[in-house]
C-alpha positions as CSV (number, residue, x, y, z in Angstrom):
1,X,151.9,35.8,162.1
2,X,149.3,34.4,159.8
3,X,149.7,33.6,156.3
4,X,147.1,34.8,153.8
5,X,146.4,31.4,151.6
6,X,144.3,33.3,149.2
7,X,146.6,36.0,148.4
8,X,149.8,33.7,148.4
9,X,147.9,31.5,145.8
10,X,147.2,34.5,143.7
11,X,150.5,35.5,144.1
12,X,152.0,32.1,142.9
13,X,148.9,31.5,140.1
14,X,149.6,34.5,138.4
15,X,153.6,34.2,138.5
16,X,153.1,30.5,137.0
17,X,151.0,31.8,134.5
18,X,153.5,34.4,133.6
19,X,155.9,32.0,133.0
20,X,154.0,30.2,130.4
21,X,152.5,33.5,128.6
22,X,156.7,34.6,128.5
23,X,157.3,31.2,127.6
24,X,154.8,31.2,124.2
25,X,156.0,34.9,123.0
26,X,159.3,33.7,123.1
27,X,158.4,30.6,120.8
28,X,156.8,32.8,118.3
29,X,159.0,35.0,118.3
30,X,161.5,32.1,117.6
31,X,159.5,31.0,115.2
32,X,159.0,34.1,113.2
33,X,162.9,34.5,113.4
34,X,163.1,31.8,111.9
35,X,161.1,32.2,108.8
36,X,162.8,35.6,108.3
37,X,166.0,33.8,108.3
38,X,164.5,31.4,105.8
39,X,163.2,34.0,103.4
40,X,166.3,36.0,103.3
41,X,168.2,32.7,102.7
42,X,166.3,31.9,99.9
43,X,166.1,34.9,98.5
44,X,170.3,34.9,98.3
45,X,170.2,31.9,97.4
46,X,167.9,32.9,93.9
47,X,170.3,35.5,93.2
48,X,173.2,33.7,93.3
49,X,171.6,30.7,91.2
50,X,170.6,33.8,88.5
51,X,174.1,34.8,88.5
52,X,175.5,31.9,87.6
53,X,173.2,31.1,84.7
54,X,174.6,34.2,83.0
């Protein structure tokens, strides 16, 4: 049984690079998360400071 080098080095390149193409839309999506998170937090936080200047 021979082993195919080529193929099993395509095979292995392209699931390494899938891990780091997964690996950076996770981060961004992370990272937008977390400015969403920030805005809404700040925007609560305005309304509550406006409230209690009444």
């Amino acid at each position: 049984m021979a082993v195919d080098w080529g193929f099993a080095g395509q095979v292995g390149g392209v699931g390494f690079g899938m891990v780091f193409v997964l690996l950076v839309i996770l981060a961004v999506v992370i990272w937008l998360t977390g400015l969403l998170i920030g805005k809404i937090t700040a925007g609560k936080a305005e309304v509550s400071d406006n409230k209690k200047g009444d």
